[in-house]
C-alpha positions as CSV (number, residue, x, y, z in Angstrom):
1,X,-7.2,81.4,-99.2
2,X,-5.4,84.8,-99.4
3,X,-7.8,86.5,-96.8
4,X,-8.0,85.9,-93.6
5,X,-11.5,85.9,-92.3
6,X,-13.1,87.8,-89.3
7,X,-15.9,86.0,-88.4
8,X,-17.4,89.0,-86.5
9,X,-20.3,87.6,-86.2
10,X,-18.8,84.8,-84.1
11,X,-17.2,86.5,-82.0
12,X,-20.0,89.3,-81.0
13,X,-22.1,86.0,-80.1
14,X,-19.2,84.2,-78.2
15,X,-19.0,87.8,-76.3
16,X,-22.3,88.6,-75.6
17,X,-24.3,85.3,-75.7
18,X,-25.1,84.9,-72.1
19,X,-26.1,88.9,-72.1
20,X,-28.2,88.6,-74.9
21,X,-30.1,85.5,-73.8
22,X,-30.5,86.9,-70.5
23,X,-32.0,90.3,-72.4
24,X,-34.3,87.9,-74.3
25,X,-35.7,86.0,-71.8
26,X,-36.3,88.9,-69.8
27,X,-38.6,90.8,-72.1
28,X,-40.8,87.3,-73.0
29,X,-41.0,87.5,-69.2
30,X,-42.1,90.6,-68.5
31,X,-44.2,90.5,-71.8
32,X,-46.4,87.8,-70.5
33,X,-46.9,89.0,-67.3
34,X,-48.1,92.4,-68.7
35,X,-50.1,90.9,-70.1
36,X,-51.6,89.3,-67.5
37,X,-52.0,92.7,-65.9
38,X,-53.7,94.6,-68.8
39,X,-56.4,92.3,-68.6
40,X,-55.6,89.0,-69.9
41,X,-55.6,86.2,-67.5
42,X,-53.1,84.4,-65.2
43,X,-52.3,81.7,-67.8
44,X,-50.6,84.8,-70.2
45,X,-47.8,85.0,-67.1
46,X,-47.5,81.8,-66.8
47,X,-47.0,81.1,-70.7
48,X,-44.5,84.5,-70.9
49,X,-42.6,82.9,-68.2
50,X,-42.3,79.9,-69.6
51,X,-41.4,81.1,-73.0
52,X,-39.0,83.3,-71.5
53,X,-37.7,80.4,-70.1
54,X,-37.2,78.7,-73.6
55,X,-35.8,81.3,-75.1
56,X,-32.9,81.7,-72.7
57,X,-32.0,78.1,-72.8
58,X,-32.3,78.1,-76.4
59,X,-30.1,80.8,-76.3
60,X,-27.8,79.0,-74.1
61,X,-27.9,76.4,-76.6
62,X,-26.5,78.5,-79.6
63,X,-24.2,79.9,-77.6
64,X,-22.4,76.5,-77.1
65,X,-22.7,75.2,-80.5
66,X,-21.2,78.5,-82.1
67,X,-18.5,77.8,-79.2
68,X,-17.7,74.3,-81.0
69,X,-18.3,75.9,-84.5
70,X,-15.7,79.2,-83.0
71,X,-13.0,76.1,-82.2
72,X,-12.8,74.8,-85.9
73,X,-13.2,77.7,-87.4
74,X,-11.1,80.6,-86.0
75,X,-7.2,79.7,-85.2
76,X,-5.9,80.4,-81.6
């Protein structure tokens, strides 16, 4: 392989993952419980919060696994 790849991607993730699932999570949050507060009912917060929830630890989840994928991949 002549070039050497970058794998920017990657790295922005391996960077930024915990902000981003953070960010994420957040604005499923505060999603459902507007929601709730423009006239839907209490179950809309609940669900936002629980899907915010998700999210982040699905997030958190990616995170890792492009970590393993990052350790084969891109030489220290």
């Amino acid at each position: 392989m002549a070039e050497t790849e970058s794998y920017a991607t990657i790295k922005f993730f391996l960077r930024n993952g915990d902000k981003l699932a953070w960010v994420l999570g957040l604005l499923i949050a505060v999603y459902g419980i507007w929601g709730s507060l423009g006239g839907g009912s209490w179950v809309c917060a609940v669900t936002g919060l629980g899907a915010g929830w998700f999210v982040y630890m699905l997030m958190r989840c990616f995170r890792e696994v492009l970590h393993l994928v990052a350790d084969t991949l891109i030489p220290q």
